[in-house]
N, C-alpha and C positions, 0 to 999 in steps of 0.2 A: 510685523508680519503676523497673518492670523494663525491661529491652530489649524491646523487641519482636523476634518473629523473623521470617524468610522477607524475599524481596526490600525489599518494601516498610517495614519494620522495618529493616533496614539500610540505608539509602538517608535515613532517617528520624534515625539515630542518626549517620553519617555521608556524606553526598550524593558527595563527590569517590572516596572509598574503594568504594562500591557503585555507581556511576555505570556503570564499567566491565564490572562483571557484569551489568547491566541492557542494555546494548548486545549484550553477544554472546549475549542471551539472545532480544533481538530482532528483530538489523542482518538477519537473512535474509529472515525473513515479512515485515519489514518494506519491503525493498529488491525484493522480489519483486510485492507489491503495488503498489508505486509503479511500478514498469516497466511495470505494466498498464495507468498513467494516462498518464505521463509521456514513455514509450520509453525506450529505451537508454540514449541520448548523455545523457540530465538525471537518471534516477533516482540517481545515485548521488551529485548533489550536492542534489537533496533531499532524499534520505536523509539524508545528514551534515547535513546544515542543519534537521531534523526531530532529531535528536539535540542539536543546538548550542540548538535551544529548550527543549526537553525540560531539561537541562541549568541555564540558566538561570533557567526556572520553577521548576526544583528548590530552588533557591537562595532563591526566594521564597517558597515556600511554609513553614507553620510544620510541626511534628513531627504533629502530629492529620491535617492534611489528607494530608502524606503518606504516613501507616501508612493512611490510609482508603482509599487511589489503587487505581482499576482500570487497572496500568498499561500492559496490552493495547490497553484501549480509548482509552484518553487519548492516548496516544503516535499511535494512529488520528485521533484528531482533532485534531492536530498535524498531522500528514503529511495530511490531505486537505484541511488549510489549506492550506498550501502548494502542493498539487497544484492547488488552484482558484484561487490566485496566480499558478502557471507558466502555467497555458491562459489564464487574462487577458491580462498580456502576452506570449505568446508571438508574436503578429503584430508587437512593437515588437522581439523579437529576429533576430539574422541567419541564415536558415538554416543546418544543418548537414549534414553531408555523412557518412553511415556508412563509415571507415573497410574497407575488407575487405583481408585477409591471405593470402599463400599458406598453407593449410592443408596441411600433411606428410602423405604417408601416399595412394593411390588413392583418387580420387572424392571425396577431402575436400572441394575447393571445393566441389563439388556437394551435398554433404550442409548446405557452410554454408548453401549460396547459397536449398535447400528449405527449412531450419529460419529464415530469414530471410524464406521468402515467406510460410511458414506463421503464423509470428506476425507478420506485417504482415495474415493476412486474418482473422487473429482479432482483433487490433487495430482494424481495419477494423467488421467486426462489433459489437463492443462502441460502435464510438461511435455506431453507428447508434441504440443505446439511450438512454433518457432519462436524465439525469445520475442520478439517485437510482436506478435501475433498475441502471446501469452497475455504480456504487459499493456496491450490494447484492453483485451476485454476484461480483463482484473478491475482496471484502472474505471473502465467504462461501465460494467454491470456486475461488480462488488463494489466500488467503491462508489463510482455516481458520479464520475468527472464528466464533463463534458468534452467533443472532443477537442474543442481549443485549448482546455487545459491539459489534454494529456499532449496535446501536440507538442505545449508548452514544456509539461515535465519530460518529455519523451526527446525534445530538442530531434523532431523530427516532421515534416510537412503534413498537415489539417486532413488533404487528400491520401496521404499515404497512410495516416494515423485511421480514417475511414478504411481503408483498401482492409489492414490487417484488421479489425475488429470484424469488419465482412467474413471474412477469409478466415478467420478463426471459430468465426460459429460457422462456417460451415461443414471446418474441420469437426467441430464437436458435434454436429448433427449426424455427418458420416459417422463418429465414433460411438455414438448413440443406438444408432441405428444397427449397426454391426454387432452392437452388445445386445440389442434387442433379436436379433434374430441368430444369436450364436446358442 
């Protein structure tokens, strides 16, 4: 039987060996999307903990299903398990508290303190959307899925997976708008 090639062919032939190119292939879109869900202070240990399953599964899976893996989308529905795990219990966790830093250099605080307000009001915004709404345009225009894949990680249909990313910018156009003229 030949090798298969490309990520998923290697990962296939051996899991621990290709693990690691599988990561730095996707630690960024993936860690960037989750900070959409999550915020700051958590994405980065769901992240690693959406890689530590990933990982795992790896291990269980036979050589077929893994040469078959879409591993964009799967790894997504990994990571927005997890993400709908943290907002469950996050009322049973203790608040946290955003470190801030003297920034070097004129005006730095200042430039932190607006890229801090700024993504706390888009943060803001997005939850105001409906969870599948949310998780559409995250997945779609932070993160760069396509919609098959988010259909995929979404394990919900192409057309409906369209419908909310529609339906979501338009919610945030309304939102936009109402802030512009308030």
């Amino acid at each position: 039987m030949g090798r298969a090639t490309g990520l998923t062919g290697r990962l296939a032939n051996d899991v621990d060996s290709a693990f690691p190119e599988m990561v730095l292939a996707y630690q960024d879109r993936l860690y960037s999307g989750v900070r959409s869900f999550v915020g700051s202070a958590d994405a980065e240990d769901v992240t690693q903990e959406a890689f530590i399953r990933a990982h795992r599964a790896l291990h269980s899976y036979d050589r077929d299903r893994i040469e078959s893996l879409q591993v964009n989308a799967w790894l997504w529905t990994i990571a927005l398990n997890l993400c709908r795990n943290w907002a469950r219990t996050k009322s049973r966790r203790p608040q946290t508290t955003q470190l801030t830093f003297d920034h070097e250099g004129e005006g730095g605080a200042d430039i932190a303190a607006l890229e801090a307000t700024m993504l706390a009001s888009w943060r803001e915004r997005l939850e105001s959307l409906s969870e599948p709404q949310r998780t559409a345009i995250v997945l779609r225009h932070v993160v760069g899925l396509a919609y098959a894949e988010i259909a995929a990680a979404t394990e919900r249909p192409i057309g409906t997976t369209k419908t909310d990313v529609s339906r979501g910018l338009t919610a945030l156009r309304r939102i936009l708008a109402e802030e512009g003229s308030a």
